[in-house]
C-alpha angles and dihedrals in degrees: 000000000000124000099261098055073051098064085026086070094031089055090043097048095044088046091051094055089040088052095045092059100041097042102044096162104040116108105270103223084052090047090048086049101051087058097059103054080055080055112043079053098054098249137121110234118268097212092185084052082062108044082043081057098040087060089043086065098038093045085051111038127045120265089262099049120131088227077075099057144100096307092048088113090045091054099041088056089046084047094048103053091054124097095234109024099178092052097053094047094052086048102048081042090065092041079051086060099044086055091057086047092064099043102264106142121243116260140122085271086063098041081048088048089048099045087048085057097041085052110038098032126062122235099268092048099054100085080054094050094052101047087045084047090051086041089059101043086048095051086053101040080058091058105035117026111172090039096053111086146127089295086077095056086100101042090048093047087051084058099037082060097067134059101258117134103254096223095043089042088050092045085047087060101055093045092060090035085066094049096054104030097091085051110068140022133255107045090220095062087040092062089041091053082050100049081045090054095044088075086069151035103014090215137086086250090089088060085053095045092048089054097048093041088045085053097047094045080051098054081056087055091237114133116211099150101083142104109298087012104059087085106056082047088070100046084056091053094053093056122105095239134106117266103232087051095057087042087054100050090043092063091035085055093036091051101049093036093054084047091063130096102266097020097089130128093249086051106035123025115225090257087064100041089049090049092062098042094052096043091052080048106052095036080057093057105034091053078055088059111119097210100076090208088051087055101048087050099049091039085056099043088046097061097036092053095049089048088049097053100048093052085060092048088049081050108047087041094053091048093055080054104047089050089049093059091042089056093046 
């Protein structure tokens, strides 16, 4: 591993201590994430810039907003770590807005979506995103009606980000959707790790890459192909790095992580764990990337699809126990 994913896992492992401590009641998959954005940006995290952030979203949205809600930690780091936080936030407040105009329900998937758009899209762009972004989620929905939800907003708005043709990127999709779909389990994270793949390599080539790169993580015995880790899988294959070399530094970043205070078993799952230690990976490699437009794409989709997954994984993890109270 180079210097940098060095100082990469040394910065996320100090913020997420720092963060523990200053943010005690803060949900602790969401405090692990914000430092790592901290961290995937080289910096070391500015607790007081958060909590700045955390009242710019209180003193701006009703006590019952979803901007409130279980990722607020999640947007005021993004927010933070922006030149211009309060800008950003009116302005993903207004792409907020334009989703709901278009009948996209109201959750942190969609506060996430419309962040994405506020940040990556300039003003005049945002009503064409966000009808790309709909035209997306409604190619899928066709296709795949119960696993198309809320949990693709994310996903959509990434693609509705570029300048792929909605019904050829959707068809795209299900072409690779079928390749892949006899190989893992769980259809729903199969569609996500296409819709991953379709901002690549336009070939059948990425689906073979994705499966060597997932059998050669598994003679390691490390296990990136399951339910909130099959996307990130995708962003590594489509990495122009040999295969052996990312294996290696996975198990390098998932060693000493799970080494450190707070990164136990009894504290992180392995998902999780493996999460990290592939995002660190793949933001290494793709900042080594030659072609600048490449790197910014893959620096972006990196981020979105880590915060997307967590949020899944905040989400999954609420309603169990939810259900468990309700059962007691």
């Amino acid at each position: 591993m180079t210097y940098t994913g060095q100082n990469k896992l040394e910065l996320f492992t100090d913020n997420a201590r720092v963060i523990k401590k200053e943010f005690t009641w803060q949900n602790t998959l969401t405090k692990r994430l914000a430092a790592l954005l901290y961290a995937l940006e080289g910096r070391t995290v500015d607790c007081d810039a958060i909590r700045m952030c955390l009242d710019l979203i209180k003193q701006n949205t009703g006590a019952f907003s979803t901007f409130r809600g279980k990722m607020a930690l999640c947007v005021a780091a993004l927010l933070s770590l922006s030149p211009n936080p309060q800008e950003v936030f009116s302005e993903t407040l207004k792409v907020y807005d334009l989703l709901k105009g278009v009948k996209l329900r109201a959750s942190d998937y969609l506060v996430l979506a419309a962040y994405q758009i506020a940040s990556q899209s300039d003003a005049s762009d945002y009503w064409n995103v966000v009808t790309r972004t709909r035209s997306f989620y409604d190619g899928m929905k066709a296709r795949h009606f119960f696993n198309t939800g809320q949990d693709d907003y994310i996903f959509t708005a990434m693609l509705g980000l570029t300048d792929l043709d909605a019904a050829a990127g959707v068809e795209r999709i299900e072409q690779l959707y079928s390749r892949l779909k006899g190989e893992f389990w769980g259809k729903n994270s199969v569609q996500a790790l296409a819709q991953v793949l379709v901002l690549g390599e336009s070939d059948v080539s990425i689906a073979n890459r994705v499966l060597v790169l997932r059998d050669t993580l598994r003679a390691q015995k490390i296990k990136l192909d399951k339910t909130y880790t099959l996307p990130v899988l995708g962003i590594l294959a489509m990495l122009p790095v040999e295969i052996d070399t990312i294996v290696r530094d996975i198990g390098v970043v998932q060693g000493t992580l799970r080494a450190q205070k707070g990164f136990g078993s009894l504290s992180v799952t392995t998902q999780e764990l493996l999460l990290y230690a592939a995002s660190i990976v793949a933001c290494e490699y793709a900042e080594s990337v030659k072609d600048g437009v490449l790197t910014a794409t893959l620096s972006t989709s990196i981020t979105n699809i880590i915060i997307a997954q967590q949020a899944a994984m905040i989400a999954a993890i609420s309603a169990s126990a939810t259900a468990s109270a309700a059962s007691s």
